[in-house]
Every structure is written in structure tokens, then in C-alpha cells.
Z-matrix of the N, CA and C atoms (Angstrom, degrees):
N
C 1 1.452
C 2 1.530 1 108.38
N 3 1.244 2 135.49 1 110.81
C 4 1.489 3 138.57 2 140.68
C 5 1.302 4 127.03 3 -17.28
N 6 1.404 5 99.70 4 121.16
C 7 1.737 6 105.93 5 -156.56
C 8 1.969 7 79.25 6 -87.06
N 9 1.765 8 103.26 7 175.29
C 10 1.434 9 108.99 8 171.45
C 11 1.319 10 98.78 9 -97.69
N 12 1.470 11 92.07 10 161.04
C 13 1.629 12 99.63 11 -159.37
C 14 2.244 13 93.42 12 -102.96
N 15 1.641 14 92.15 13 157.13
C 16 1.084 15 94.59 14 -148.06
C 17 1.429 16 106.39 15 -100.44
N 18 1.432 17 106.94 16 39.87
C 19 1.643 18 132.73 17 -176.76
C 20 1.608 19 108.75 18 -63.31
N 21 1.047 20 139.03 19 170.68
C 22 1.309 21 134.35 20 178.19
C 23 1.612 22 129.89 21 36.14
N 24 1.278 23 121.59 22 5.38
C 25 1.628 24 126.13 23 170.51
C 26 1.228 25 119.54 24 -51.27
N 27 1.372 26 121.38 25 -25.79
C 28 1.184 27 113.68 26 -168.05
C 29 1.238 28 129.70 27 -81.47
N 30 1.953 29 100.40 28 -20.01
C 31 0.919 30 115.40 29 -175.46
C 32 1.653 31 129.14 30 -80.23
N 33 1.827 32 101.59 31 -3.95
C 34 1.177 33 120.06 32 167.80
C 35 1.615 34 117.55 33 -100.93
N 36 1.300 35 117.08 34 17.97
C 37 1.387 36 113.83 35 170.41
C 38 1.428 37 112.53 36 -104.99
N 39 1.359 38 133.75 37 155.39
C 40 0.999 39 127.22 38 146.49
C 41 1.419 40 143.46 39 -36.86
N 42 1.670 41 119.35 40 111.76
C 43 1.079 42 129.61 41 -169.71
C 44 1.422 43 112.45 42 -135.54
N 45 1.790 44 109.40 43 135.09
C 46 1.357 45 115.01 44 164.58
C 47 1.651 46 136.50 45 -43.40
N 48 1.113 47 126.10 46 95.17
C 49 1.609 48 126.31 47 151.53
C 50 1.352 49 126.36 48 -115.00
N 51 1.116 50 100.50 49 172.17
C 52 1.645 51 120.08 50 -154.02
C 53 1.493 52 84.54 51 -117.54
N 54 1.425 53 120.02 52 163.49
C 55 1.251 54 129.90 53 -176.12
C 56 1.498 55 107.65 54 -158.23
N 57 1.513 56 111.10 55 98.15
C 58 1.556 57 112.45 56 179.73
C 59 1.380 58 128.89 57 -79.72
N 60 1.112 59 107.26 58 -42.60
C 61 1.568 60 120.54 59 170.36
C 62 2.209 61 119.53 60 -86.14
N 63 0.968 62 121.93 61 159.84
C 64 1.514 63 122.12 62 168.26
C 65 1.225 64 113.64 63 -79.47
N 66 1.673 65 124.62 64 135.75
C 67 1.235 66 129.35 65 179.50
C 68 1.572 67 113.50 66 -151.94
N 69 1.236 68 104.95 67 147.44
C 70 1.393 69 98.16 68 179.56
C 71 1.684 70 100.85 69 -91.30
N 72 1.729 71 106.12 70 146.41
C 73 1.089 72 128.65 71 -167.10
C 74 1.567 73 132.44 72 -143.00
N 75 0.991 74 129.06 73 165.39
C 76 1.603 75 122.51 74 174.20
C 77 1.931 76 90.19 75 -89.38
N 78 1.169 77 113.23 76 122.33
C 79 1.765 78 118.95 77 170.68
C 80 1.454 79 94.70 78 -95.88
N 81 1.295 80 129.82 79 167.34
C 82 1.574 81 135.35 80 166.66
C 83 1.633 82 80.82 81 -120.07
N 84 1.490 83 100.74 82 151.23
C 85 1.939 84 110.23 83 158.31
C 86 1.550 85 94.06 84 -173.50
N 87 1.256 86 136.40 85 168.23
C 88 1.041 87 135.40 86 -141.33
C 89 1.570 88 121.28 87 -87.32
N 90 1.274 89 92.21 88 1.73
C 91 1.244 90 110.81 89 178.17
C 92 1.835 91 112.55 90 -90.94
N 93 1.312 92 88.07 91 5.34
C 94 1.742 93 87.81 92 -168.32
C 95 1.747 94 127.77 93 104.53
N 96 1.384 95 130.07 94 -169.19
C 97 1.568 96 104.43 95 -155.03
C 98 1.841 97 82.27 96 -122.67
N 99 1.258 98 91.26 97 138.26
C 100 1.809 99 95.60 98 179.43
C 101 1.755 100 100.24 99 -140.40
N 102 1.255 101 108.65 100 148.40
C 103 1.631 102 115.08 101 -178.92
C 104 2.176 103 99.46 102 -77.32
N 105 1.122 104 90.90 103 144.93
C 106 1.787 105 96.63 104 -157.02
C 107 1.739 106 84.25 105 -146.63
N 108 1.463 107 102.96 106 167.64
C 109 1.498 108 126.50 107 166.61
C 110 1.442 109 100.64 108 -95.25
N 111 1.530 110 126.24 109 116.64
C 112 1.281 111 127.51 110 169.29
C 113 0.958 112 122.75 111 -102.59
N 114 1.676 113 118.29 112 107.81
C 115 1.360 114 140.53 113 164.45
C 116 1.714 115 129.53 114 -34.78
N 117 1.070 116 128.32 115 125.83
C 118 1.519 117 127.27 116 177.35
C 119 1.126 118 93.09 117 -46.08
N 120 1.789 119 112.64 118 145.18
C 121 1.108 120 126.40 119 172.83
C 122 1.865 121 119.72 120 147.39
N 123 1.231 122 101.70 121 -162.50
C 124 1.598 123 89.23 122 175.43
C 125 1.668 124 111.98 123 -106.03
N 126 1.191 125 107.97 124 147.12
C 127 1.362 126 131.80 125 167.69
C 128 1.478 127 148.09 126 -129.43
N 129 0.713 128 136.48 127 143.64
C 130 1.729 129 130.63 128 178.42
C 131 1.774 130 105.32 129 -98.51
N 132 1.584 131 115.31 130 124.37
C 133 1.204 132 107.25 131 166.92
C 134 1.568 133 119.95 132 -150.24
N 135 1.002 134 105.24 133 151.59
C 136 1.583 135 138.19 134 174.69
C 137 1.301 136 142.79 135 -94.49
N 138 1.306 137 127.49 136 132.15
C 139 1.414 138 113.95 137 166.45
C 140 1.735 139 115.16 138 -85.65
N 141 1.810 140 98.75 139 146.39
C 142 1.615 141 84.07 140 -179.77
C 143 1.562 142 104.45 141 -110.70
N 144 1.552 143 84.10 142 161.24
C 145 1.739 144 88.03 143 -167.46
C 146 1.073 145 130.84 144 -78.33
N 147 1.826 146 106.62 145 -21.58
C 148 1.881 147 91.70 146 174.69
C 149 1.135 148 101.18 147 -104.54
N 150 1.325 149 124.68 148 10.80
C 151 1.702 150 119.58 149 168.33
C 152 1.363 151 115.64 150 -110.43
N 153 1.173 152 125.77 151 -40.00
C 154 1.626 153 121.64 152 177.54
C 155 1.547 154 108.44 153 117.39
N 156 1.775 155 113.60 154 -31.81
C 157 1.069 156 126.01 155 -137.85
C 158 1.849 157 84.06 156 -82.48
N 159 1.586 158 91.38 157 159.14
C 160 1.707 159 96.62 158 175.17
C 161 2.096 160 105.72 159 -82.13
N 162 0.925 161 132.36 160 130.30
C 163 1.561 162 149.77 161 135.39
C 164 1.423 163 120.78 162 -65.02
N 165 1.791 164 105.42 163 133.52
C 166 1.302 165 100.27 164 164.15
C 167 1.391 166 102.15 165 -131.68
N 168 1.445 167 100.23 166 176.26
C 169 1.750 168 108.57 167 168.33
C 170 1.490 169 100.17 168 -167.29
N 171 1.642 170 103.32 169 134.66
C 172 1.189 171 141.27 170 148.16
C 173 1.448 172 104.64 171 11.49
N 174 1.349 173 119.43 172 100.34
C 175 2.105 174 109.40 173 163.63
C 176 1.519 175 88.73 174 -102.74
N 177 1.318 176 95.19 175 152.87
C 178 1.083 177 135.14 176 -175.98
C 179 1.107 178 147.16 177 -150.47
């Protein structure tokens, strides 16, 4: 059986961006993922998998 190939992973891990302008966004915080106004600044983000949509959360 053919394993899946391990193309696009990266794009579901957590990764550093910067965010210059304000945008509304999916934030993650421990409370779970809610659409928010995202402030310039730093972030960690992700694609999610059964949505597609990009996630961020708080670096720190």
C-alpha cells in the first residue's frame, strides 16, 4: 500500500509571522478559536485542516 506523501506539512505547523496592518482573524487561546480583530504584531500561524482557513496565536 502507498504511504501519503509528505508534501504540504509544513503548511499545517506552526509558523512565525509578523502582522503589519489590522485584520480580522481566527486567534487560537485556550479557550478555543474565535474570529477577533488582529492587532499588528507577532504571531504564530497555521493552516487548519478541516477548514483550510489560516489560525493564529499569540507568540510570546
Amino acid at each position: 500500500m502507498d504511504e501519503p506523501s509528505n508534501a504540504g506539512l509544513d503548511e499545517y505547523d506552526w509558523q512565525p509571522c509578523s502582522l503589519i496592518f489590522p485584520r480580522i482573524g481566527k486567534l487560537m487561546n485556550r479557550q478555543g478559536v474565535h474570529t477577533r480583530l488582529l492587532l499588528p504584531g507577532s504571531y504564530f500561524v497555521r493552516r487548519s485542516r478541516s477548514r483550510g482557513d489560516r489560525i493564529y496565536r499569540v507568540a510570546r
